[in-house]
C-alpha positions in Angstrom: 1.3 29.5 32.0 4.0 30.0 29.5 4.4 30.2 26.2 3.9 26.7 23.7 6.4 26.4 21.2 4.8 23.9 18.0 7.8 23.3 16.0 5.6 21.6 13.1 2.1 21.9 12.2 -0.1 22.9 9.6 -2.9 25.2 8.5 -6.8 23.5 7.8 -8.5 26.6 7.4 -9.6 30.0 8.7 -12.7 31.8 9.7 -13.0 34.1 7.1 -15.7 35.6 8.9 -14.4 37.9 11.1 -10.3 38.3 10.0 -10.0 42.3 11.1 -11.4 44.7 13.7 -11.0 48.4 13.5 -9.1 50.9 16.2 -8.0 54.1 16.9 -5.5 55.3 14.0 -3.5 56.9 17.5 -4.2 54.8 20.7 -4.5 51.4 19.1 -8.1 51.4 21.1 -10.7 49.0 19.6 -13.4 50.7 18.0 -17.1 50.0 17.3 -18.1 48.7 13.9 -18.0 51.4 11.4 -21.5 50.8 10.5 -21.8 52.6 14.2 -19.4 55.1 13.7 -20.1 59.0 14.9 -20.5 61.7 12.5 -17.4 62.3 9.9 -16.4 65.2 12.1 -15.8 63.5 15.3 -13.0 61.7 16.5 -14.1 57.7 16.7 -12.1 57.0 19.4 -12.9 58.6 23.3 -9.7 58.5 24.3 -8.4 60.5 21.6 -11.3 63.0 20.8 -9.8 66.0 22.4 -5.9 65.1 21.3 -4.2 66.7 18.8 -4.0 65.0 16.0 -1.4 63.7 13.9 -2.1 64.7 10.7 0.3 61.5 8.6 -2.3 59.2 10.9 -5.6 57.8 9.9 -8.2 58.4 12.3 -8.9 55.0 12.2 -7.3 51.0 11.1 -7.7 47.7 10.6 -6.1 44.9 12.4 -5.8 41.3 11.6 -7.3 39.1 14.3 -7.5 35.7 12.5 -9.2 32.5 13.7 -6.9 29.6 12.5 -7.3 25.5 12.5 -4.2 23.5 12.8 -3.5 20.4 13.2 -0.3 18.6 14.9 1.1 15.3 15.1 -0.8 14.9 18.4 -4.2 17.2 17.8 -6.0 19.7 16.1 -7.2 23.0 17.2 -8.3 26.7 16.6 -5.8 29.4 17.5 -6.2 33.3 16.9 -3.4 35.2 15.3 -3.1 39.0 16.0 -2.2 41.4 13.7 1.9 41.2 14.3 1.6 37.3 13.5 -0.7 37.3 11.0 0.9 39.8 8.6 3.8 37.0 8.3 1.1 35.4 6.4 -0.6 37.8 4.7 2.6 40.0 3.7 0.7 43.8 4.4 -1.5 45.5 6.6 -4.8 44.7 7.3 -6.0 47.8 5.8 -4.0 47.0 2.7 -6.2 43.5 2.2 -9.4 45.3 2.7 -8.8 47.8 -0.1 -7.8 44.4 -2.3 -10.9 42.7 -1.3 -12.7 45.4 -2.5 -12.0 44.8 -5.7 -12.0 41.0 -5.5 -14.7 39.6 -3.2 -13.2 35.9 -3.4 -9.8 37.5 -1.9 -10.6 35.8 1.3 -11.9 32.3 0.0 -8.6 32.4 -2.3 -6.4 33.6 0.7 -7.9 29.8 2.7 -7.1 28.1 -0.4 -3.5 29.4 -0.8 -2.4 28.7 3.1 -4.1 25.8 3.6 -1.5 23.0 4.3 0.9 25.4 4.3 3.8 24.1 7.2 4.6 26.6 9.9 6.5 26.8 13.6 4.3 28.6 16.1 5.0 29.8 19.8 1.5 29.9 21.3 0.7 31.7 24.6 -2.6 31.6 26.5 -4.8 34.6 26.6 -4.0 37.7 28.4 -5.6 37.9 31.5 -7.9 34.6 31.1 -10.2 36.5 28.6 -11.0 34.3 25.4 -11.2 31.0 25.0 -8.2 30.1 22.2 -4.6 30.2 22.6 -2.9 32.8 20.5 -0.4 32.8 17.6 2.6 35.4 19.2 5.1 33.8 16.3 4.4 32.3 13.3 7.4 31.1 10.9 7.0 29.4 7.5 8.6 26.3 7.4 8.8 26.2 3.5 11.8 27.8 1.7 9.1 29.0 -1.4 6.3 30.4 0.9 5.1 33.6 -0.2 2.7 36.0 1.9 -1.0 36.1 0.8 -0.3 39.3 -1.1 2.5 38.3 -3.4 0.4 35.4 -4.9 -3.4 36.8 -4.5 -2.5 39.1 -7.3 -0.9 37.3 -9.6 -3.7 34.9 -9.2 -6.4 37.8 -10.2 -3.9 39.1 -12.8 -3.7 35.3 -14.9 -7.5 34.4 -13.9 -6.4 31.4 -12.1 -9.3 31.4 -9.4 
């Protein structure tokens, strides 16, 4: 199937449930939870247990995988946006938010609020391999000429107690 382009739709909400999942600082390979992560002296990730590693890369990251409602002219529906799309929004790495949620447990609640009706162009693309059950979000471009990611406005919110 190819790829959907939406030239206009906006944001009703997302799942602020799950937004990241960790993975291999090397490989990219998905990792457990880290809640079930080996001892602090072993390498997370199988694959890369016996590699050298780079020392400038974490042994493990975060990446965004967002589930998203939007609605068209013609329907609504839930898409997932992957870490490449999703930091159009957000403006930094996953890792990045987690260390600003944190410090502010509303960041998430706050992060809805702030892109919801916000306008955007999507190209959507079914999932790889018929695995999952909601099209993905490969491009995402803001169709406002003041849109801001997540992170420049999260901040300033905190900072002026305007949440």
């Amino acid at each position: 199937m190819a790829d959907i382009h939406v030239p206009l739709c906006s944001i009703v909400a997302f799942d602020p449930t799950s937004m990241c999942y960790r993975v291999c600082g090397s490989c990219e390979q998905v990792l457990p939870p880290e809640s079930s992560s080996h001892g602090q002296n072993v390498h997370p990730c199988e694959r890369c247990r016996w590699r050298p590693r780079n020392p400038g890369l974490p042994a493990t990251k975060h990446l965004y995988k967002l589930l998203m409602s939007i609605v068209t002219d013609k329907c609504a529906m839930v898409v997932v946006v992957f870490d490449r799309a999703a930091r159009k929004l957000f403006g930094c790495p996953a890792d990045d938010f987690l260390r600003f949620l944190s410090q502010n447990v509303s960041a998430v609640e706050m992060a809805s609020k702030v892109l919801e009706g916000e306008m955007l162009s999507l190209v959507l693309r079914p999932p790889k391999g018929g695995y999952g059950q909601h099209l993905r979000a490969v491009s995402i471009v803001p169709l406002s000429s003041s849109f801001q990611p997540i992170m420049a406005i999260l901040p300033q919110l905190y900072a002026s107690g305007r949440f």
